[in-house]
C-alpha positions in Angstrom: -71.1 -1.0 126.6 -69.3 -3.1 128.8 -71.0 -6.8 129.9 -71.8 -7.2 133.2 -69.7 -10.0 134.9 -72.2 -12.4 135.3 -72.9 -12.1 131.8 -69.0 -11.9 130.7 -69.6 -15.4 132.7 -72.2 -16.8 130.8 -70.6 -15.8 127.4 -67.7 -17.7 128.4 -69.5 -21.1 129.7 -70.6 -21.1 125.8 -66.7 -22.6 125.3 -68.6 -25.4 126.7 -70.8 -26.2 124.3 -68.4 -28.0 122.3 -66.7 -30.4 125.3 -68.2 -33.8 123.3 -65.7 -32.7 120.5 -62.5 -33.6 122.8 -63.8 -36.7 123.2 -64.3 -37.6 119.2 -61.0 -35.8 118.7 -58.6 -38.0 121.0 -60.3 -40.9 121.6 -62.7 -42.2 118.1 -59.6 -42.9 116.5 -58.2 -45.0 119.5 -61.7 -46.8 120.0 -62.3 -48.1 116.1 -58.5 -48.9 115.6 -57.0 -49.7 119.6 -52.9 -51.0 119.3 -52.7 -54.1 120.6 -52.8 -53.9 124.3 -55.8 -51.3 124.7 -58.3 -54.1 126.2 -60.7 -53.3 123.2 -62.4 -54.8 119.8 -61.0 -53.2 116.6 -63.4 -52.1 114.7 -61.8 -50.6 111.5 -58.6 -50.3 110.2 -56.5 -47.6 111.1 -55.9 -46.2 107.5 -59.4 -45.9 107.0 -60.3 -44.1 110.1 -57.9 -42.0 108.9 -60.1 -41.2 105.9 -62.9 -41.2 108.1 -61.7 -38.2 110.5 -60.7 -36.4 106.9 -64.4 -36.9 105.5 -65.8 -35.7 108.7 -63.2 -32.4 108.7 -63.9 -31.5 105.4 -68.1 -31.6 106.3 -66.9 -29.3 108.6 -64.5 -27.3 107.1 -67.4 -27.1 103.9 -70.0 -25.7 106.5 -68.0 -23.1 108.2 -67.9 -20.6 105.6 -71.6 -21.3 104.3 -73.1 -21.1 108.2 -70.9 -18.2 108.6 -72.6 -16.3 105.5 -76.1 -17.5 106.4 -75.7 -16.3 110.1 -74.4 -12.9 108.9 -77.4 -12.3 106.6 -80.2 -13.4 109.1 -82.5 -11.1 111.1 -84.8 -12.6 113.1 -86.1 -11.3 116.3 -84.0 -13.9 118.1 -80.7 -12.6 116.7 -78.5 -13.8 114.2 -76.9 -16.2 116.2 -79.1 -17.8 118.4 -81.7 -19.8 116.5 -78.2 -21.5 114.9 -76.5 -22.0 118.2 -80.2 -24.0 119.2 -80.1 -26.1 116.2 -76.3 -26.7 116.0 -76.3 -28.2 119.7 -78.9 -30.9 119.3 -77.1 -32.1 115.9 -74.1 -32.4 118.5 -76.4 -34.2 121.3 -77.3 -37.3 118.8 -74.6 -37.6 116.6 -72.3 -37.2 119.6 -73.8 -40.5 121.3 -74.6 -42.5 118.9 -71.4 -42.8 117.1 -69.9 -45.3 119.8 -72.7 -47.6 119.0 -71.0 -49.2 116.0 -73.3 -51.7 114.1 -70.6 -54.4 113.9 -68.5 -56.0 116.8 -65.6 -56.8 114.6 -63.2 -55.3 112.4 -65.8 -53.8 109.3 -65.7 -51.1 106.5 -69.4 -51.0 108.4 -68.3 -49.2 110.8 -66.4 -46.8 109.5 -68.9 -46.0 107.4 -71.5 -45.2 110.1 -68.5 -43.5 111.9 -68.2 -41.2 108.7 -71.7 -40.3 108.8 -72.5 -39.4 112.7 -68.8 -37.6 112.3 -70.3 -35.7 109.4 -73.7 -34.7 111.5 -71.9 -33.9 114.7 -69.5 -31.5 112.7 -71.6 -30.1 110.9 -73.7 -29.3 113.9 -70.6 -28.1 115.7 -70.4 -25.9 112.8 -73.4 -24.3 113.4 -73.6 -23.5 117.5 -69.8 -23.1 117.5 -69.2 -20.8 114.5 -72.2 -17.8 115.4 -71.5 -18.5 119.3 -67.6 -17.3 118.2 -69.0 -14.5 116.0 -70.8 -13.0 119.0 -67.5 -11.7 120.7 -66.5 -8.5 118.0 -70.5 -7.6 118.4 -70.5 -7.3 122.5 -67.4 -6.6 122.9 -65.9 -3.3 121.2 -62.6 -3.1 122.1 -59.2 -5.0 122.7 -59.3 -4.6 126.6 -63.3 -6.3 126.5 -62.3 -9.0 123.7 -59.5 -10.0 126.0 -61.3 -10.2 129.3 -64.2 -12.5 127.2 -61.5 -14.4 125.9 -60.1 -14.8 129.0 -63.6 -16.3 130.1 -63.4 -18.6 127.4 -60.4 -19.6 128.2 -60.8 -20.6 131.9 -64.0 -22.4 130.4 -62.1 -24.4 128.0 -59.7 -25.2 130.7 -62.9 -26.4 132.4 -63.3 -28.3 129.3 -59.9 -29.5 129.3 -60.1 -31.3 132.9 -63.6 -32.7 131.7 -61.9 -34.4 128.2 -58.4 -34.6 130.1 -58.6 -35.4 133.3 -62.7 -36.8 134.3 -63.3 -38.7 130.8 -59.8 -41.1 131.2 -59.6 -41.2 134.9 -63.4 -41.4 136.2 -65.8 -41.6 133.4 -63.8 -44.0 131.0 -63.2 -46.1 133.4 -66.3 -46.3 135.0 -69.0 -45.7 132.2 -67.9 -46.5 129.1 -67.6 -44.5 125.7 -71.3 -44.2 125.4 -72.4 -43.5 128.6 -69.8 -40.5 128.9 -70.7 -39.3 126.2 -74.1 -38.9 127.3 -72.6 -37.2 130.4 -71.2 -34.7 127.8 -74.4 -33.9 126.1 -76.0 -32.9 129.4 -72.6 -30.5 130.1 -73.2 -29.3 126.3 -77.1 -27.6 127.1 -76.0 -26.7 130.8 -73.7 -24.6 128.6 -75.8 -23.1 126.0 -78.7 -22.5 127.7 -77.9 -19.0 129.9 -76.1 -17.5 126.8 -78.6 -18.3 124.8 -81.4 -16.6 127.5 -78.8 -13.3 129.0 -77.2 -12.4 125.7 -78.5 -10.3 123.6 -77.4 -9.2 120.1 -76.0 -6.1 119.5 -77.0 -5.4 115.5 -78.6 -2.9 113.4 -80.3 -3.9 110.0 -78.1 -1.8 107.5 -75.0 -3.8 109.4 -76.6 -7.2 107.9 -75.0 -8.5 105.1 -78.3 -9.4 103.5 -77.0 -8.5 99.8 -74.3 -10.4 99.7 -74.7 -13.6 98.1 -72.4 -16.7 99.3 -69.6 -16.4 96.1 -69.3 -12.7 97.0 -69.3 -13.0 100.8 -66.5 -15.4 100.2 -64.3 -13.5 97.6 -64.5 -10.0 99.9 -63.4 -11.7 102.5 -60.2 -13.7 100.9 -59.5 -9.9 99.3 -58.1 -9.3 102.7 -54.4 -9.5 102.6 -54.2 -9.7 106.5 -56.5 -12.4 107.2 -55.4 -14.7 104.3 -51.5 -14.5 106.1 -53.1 -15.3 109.4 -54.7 -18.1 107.5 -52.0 -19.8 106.3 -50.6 -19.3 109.8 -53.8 -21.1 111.3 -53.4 -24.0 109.3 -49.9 -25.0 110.2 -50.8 -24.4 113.7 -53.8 -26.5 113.5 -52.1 -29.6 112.1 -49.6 -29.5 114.4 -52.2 -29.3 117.8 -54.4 -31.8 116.1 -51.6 -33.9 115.2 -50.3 -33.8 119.1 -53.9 -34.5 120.6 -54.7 -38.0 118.1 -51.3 -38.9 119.0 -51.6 -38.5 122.7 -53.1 -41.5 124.2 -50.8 -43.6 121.9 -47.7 -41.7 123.8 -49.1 -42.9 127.1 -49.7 -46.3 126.0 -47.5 -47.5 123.5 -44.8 -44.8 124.5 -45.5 -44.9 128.5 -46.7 -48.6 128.5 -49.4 -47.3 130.8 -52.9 -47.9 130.5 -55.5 -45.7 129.0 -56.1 -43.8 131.9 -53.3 -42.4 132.5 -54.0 -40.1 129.6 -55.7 -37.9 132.8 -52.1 -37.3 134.5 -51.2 -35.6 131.6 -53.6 -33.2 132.0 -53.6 -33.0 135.9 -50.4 -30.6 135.6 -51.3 -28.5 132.4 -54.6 -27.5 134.0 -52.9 -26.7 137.4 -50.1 -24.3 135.5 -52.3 -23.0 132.6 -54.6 -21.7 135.8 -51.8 -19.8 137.0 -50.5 -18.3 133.8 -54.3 -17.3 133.0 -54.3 -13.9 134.8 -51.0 -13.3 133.8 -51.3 -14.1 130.2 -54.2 -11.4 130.4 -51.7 -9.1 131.2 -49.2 -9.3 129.4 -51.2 -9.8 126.1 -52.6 -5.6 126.4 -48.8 -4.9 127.3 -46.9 -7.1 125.1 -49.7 -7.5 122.4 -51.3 -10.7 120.8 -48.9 -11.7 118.2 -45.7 -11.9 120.5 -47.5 -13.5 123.5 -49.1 -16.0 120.5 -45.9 -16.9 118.9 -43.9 -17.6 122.4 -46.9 -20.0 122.6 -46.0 -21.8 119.9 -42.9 -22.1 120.2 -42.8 -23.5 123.8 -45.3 -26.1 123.0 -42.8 -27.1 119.5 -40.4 -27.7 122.5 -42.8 -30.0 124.5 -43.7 -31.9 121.5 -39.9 -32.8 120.8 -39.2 -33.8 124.6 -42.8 -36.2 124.4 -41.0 -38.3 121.3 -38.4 -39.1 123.5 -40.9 -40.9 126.2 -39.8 -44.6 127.0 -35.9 -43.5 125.7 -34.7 -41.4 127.9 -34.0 -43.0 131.3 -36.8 -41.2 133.1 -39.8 -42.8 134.5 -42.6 -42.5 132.0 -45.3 -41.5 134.2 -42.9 -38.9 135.4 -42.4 -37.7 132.1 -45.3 -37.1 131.0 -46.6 -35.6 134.3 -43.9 -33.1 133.7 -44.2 -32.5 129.6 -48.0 -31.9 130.8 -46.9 -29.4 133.3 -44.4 -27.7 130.6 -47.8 -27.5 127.7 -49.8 -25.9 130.6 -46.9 -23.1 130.7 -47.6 -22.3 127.4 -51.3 -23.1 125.8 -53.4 -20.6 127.2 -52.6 -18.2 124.4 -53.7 -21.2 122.1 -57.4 -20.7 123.7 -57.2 -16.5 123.7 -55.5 -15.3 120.7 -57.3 -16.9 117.5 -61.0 -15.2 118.4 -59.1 -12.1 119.4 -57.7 -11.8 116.4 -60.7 -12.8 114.0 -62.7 -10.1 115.9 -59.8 -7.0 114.9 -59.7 -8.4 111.4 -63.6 -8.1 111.1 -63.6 -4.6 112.3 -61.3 -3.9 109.3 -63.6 -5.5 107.0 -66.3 -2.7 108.6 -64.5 -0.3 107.3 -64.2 -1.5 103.9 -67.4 -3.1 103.7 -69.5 -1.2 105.8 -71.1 -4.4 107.1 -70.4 -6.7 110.4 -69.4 -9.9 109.3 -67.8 -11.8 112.1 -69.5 -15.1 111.4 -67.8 -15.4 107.5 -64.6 -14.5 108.9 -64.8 -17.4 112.0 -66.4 -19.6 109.3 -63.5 -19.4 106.8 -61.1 -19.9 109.7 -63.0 -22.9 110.2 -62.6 -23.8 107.2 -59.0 -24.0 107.2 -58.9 -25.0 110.9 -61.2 -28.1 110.3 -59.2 -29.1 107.2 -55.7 -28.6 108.6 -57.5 -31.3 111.4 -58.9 -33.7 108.8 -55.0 -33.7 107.2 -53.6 -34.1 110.4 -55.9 -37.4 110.8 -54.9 -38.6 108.2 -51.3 -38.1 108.2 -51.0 -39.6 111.8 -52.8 -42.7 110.7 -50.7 -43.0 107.7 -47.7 -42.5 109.4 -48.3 -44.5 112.2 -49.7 -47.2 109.9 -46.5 -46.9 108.0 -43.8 -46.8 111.2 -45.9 -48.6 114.0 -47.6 -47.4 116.6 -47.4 -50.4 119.2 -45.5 -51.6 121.9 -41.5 -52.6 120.7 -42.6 -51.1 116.9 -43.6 -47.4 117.9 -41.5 -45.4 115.3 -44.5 -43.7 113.8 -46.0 -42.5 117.0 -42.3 -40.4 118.2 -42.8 -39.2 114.3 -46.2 -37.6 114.7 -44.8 -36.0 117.6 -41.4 -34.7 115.6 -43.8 -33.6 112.7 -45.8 -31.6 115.2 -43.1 -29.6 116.5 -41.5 -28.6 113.0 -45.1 -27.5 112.2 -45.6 -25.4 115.8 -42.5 -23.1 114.1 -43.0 -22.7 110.8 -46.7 -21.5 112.3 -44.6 -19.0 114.7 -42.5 -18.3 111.2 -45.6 -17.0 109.1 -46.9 -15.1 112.3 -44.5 -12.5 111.5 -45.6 -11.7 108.7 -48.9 -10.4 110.0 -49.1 -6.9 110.3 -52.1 -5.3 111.6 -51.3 -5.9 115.4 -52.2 -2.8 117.3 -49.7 -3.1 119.6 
């Protein structure tokens, strides 16, 4: 049965639930370790952070696959999905605030400490509204033409989500309130999200579809049985590193690179959300024609393009600021199908595992994804901080930031490489 717009609506605005994580994901980093001419107090070393962001990825990464079992083997008269998606979100709401309230003004292993354990809490609360919220889509939506069109709704939502992180947070909020005080501003977006999907939706689930036999070992061993879903795996994680890679480098290309302050970050963004508008529609279109896995890998190969061309800001004789308005109108061309594809996908390997298993178990199958996504994130923390650490990241010594970038963009097409190599694409 096909969702009513309104409610295709309100399953999309979920994508919203997790808009505090952009903020952790490009800017902790930046605010415990700043280069040199940021305007702000380090707080830990950069090395360390980088351990830090790993320690909180792998809390993450551990959680996916265990709230992902436990979600497919409740049945409550809420749902499966619901009572997580409550508890996940205010996890999120305290760890998400109080982890710019460091308990020491000055460089400290103190800090990083305390920014290990609020990044463990808010993860593994992210875990748990983000991962059954995700699980939802193969459940209310049958087929590839409805998966698309929710996608597509999460899509435009995480666009939303992108000018919030990209373009408000640096430009307005930043600026104006502070780290703490936006991220309060965050929290309040985070239950404005949750709290129609969690009162419109309903679940879609029989009892004898509940995995409630399957204990966690043997949930986890069906589901790495399936051939397909391991090669998308390995796919996922080179793909991950490389997007997380670009993000933590990001404001240190507009500021180190650019020479331009913080701020700026938002004119990055201002372009990619106007393009990636445009090509929404059509990318809708041309994923029934052309089918996921082409429209997917042209995705990552045009942003392995973009990354190259961003090393190169401050050396080639072009304007910085224009440059990087530019690369961010040339990333908007092609990350739509970065928001789209991976739920898509999860959802037509779970109906497969129906048919073998004769249970739903989309929430094992996002968890394990998870898994790999969160620890391909907590690598690419820490191989950014090393390498930056290692080749500079600061005005006149930057040779470590143009790496991350260069490192990105060989990783963007060994992903597109792998891709091929899936083979369950209906299309």
């Amino acid at each position: 049965m096909k969702l009513s717009r309104a409610k295709a609506i309100y399953y999309g605005l979920g994508n919203l639930m997790g808009v505090g994580s952009g903020l952790i994901v490009q800017w902790l980093m930046y605010y415990y370790s700043p280069p040199k001419n940021a305007g702000l107090t380090p707080l830990a070393p950069i090395v360390v952070m980088g351990i830090v962001f790993l320690f909180g990825r792998a809390i993450d990464a551990v959680s996916d696959p265990l709230i992902g079992w436990w979600s497919d083997r409740t049945y409550t008269r809420w749902g499966r999905r619901k009572p997580f998606i409550v508890a996940g979100c205010i996890l999120m709401a305290l760890s998400q605030t109080l982890i710019w309230l460091s308990p020491v003004h000055t460089v400290s292993l103190i800090n990083a400490v305390y920014a290990a354990i609020m990044l463990g809490i808010f993860w593994f609360g992210y875990t748990a509204a983000i991962a059954p919220y995700l699980a939802l889509l193969p459940e209310i939506a049958e087929d590839d033409a409805e998966r698309i069109r929710l996608t597509t709704y999460q899509a435009l939502f995480l666009q939303v989500s992108v000018v919030i992180t990209g373009l408000i947070v640096p430009l307005f909020l930043l600026r104006y309130l502070g780290f703490f005080l936006t991220s309060v501003v965050l929290t309040a977006i985070m239950f404005f999200a949750m709290t129609p999907l969690v009162l419109t939706i309903k679940e879609r689930i029989t009892p004898d579809k509940v995995a409630k036999k399957l204990g966690f070992l043997e949930a986890i061993k069906l589901t790495l049985k399936n051939r397909v879903f391991v090669t998308y795996l390995i796919m996922i994680f080179f793909l991950q590193l490389a997007i997380n890679m670009m993000n933590l480098v990001l404001p240190y290309g507009v500021t180190v690179l650019g020479g331009l302050q913080k701020y700026y970050v938002g004119y990055f963004y201002i372009p990619l959300l106007i393009v990636s508008l445009i090509t929404l529609p059509i990318y809708r279109s041309i994923s029934v024609k052309w089918g996921k896995k082409k429209v997917f890998m042209m995705s990552m190969i045009g942003l392995s393009v973009a990354s190259i061309v961003a090393s190169f800001i401050g050396i080639i004789p072009v304007n910085p600021l224009i440059m990087i308005i530019v690369i961010g109108g040339f990333v908007g061309v092609f990350i739509i199908p970065q928001f789209m594809m991976p739920n898509a996908f999860i959802a037509e390997i779970s109906d497969l595992d129906e048919s073998i298993t004769g249970y739903r178990r989309e929430a094992i199958y996002f968890g394990v994804q998870g898994l790999i996504w969160k620890s391909a994130a907590g690598v690419a923390a820490l191989l950014s901080g090393f390498v930056m650490s290692k080749y500079g990241y600061n005005p006149g010594h930057d040779l470590g930031v143009r790496l991350v970038y260069i490192i990105s963009s060989v990783l963007l097409v060994v992903a597109a490489a792998i891709l091929t190599r899936y083979r369950v694409d209906k299309h």
